[in-house]
Structure formats: structure tokens, C-alpha cells
N, C-alpha and C positions, 0 to 999 in steps of 0.2 A: 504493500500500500504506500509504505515510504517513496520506493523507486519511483510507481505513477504519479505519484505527486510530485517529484522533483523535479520528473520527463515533464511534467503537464508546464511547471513553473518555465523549464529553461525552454520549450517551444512558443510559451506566452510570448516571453523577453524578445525573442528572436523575432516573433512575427509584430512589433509592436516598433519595428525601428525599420529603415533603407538607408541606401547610401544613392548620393546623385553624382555624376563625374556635371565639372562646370568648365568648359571648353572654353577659354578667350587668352587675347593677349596681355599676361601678369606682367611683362618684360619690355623694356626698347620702346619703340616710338608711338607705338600702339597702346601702351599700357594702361594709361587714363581711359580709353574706350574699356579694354578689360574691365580696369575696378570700377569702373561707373555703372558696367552690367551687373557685376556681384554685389556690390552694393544694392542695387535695385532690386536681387535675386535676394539676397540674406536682410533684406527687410521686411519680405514677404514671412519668413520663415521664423521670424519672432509676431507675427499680428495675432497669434490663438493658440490656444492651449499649451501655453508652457505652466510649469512647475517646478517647484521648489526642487534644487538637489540635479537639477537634469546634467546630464555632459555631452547631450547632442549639439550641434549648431541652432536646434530650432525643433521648430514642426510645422510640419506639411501634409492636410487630410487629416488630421489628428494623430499623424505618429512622429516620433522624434526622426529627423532625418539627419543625415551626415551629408556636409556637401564636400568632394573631394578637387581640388584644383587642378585642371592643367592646362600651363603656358602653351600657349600655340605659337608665340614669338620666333619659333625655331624654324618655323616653316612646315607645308604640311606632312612630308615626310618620318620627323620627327614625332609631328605631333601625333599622326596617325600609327607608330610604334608605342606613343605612350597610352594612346586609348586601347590598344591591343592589350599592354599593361595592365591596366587599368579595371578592363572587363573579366582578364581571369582570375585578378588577387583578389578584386575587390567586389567584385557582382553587384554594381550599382542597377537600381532596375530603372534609370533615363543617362540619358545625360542630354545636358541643355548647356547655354554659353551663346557667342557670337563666335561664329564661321563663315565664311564662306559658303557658296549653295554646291561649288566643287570639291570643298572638305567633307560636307554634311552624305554627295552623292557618294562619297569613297569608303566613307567609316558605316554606313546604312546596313552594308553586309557584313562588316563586323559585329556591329551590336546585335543586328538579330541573330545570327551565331552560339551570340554569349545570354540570349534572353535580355537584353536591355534595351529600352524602344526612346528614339532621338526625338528629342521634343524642339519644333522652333516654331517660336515664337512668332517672328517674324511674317509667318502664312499663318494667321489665324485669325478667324473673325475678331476675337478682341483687339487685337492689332490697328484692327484696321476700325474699330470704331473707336480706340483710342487716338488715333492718328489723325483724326478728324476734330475729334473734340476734346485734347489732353487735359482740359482743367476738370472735364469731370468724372476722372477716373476717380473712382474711390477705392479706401483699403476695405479691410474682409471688413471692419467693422461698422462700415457706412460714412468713415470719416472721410475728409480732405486726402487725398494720397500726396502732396505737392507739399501738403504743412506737413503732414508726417513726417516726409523724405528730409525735407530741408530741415525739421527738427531733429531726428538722428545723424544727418550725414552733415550737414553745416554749407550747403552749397543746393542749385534749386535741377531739381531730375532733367534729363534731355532723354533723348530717343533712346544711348545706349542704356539709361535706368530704364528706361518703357520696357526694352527688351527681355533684361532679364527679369524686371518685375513681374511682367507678363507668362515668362517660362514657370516661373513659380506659381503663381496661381491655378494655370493650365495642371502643374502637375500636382497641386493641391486639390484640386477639383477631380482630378483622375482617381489618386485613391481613395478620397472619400467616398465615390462613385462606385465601389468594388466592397467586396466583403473582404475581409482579409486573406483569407484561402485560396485568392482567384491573382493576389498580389505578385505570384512568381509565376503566373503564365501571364507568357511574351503576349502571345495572342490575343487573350482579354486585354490587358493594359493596353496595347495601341490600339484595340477597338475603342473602348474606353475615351481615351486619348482625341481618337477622331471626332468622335461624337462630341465631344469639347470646343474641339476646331473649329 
């Protein structure tokens, strides 16, 4: 009875967390667009249900997520070796960032490979009816998104916070949308996902 309780406890823990890889340029000339998108992305990721004690970066859907970085400054060679990386050690089940639409078509057969579905932002209906009317995106909680932003980050959002702000929500809204059991198949999740779109 001990053992089932323990198995029950350590598959809770497990299914109650993800990891996201976050694809942009942290490096060189480009880097400001990078952090501008993570930034955008890791604001999303504190708006609900955190708690006391956590050591995730956040949460997204309601489970704690980890977001894992990687610099694309190297070119996409490189970078597409690190997300190879990336997807065996670490089983992120998205990755989202700013890329290229030539980056996004090359790594597409790697993630789904590894069961991990590419979230951009960039083609989605909120996208594009943000893009239209930026002042009235709001955060999850019905507030201002532009006072929020410029009140944690001390500077006012531009397209690349739209961006990844945007991939966070899309992928907030993905696993909400899902029971948890359905969380590591590929295939529900980009259904999921599209249907977001």
C-alpha cells in the first residue's frame, strides 16, 4: 500500500510540471529582440496560479513550467544541433521563441520526432488581432497588458514582447484545454494547439 502511494505521489509531481525550449537571439546584435521576447514570454508565466515555495519559472495552464533557453545567435546550424539537444535530454513538450519561418520549417521534423509541437506565435489569430489593436490586449487577468509589462520590465512592450507574450498564452491555453493524460501525446497537443490558432 506504501509502494502505490508513493508511485501515485511521484507520477502526480511529474505530471503537474513541463519544460518549454524558448528559441531566440540571447547573444550579438540581435539580443535585445531575444530578451524582449522572453521577457514578454516569462510575464505570461507569473499572471496565475503561482504559490508559495515553487522553483518552477512560473505556470502555464495551471502547471508549473520550466522555460529552457536557447541562443540562436550562432546561426541556424548550430542552433538546430542545440534543439536536437534539447529535445532528447530534456522532453520539452513546445518550444516557442522568435525564428525564422526557415528555422521553424527545418526543426518541425525534429520536434515531432521527439513529441514536442512548435508553437509560433507569429501565425495566429491573436497575433493578428493584436497587431491591429495593441492597446487592448489584456493579461489573463482582465488587466492592462502594456501597464503590467512596463510595470515589471521598466520599459513599454513592442512586437518582439507581443510575440512571445502571445506564444505563452497560446501555450497556456493549450494545456488547460487537455486533461493531463493527453499532455504527452504529440498529437493531441498540436490539435489542441491549432484549434487555438
Amino acid at each position: 500500500m506504501i509502494f502505490v502511494l508513493l508511485v501515485l505521489i511521484a507520477s502526480e509531481g511529474m505530471a503537474h510540471s513541463f519544460k518549454i525550449g524558448f528559441v531566440a537571439p540571447m547573444s550579438g546584435p540581435q539580443e535585445d529582440s531575444g530578451r524582449q521576447a522572453l521577457d514578454g514570454f516569462m510575464l505570461a508565466t507569473t499572471e496565475e496560479d503561482a504559490h508559495a515555495d515553487e522553483d518552477s519559472d512560473g505556470h502555464l495552464g495551471g502547471l508549473d513550467s520550466y522555460v529552457i533557453e536557447i541562443d540562436s545567435s550562432a546561426g541556424d546550424a548550430t542552433t538546430i544541433e542545440r534543439i536536437e539537444n534539447l529535445v532528447r535530454s530534456d522532453k520539452p513538450l513546445f518550444v516557442a521563441g522568435l525564428f525564422s519561418m526557415d528555422l521553424a520549417i527545418q526543426i518541425v521534423d525534429i520536434l515531432k520526432k521527439n513529441g514536442t509541437v512548435l508553437v509560433n506565435s507569429f501565425d495566429s489569430t491573436m497575433w493578428r488581432r493584436v497587431a491591429e489593436t495593441p492597446d487592448q490586449l489584456t493579461t489573463f487577468g482582465g488587466g492592462s497588458f502594456n501597464s503590467a509589462f512596463k510595470k515589471a520590465y521598466g520599459y513599454a512592450p513592442n512586437a518582439n514582447v507581443l510575440q512571445g507574450y502571445i506564444a505563452a498564452r497560446m501555450i497556456a491555453s493549450t494545456v488547460r484545454s487537455l486533461p493531463e493524460s493527453l499532455l504527452e501525446d504529440r498529437d493531441e497537443l498540436a490539435r489542441a494547439l491549432s484549434w487555438i490558432q
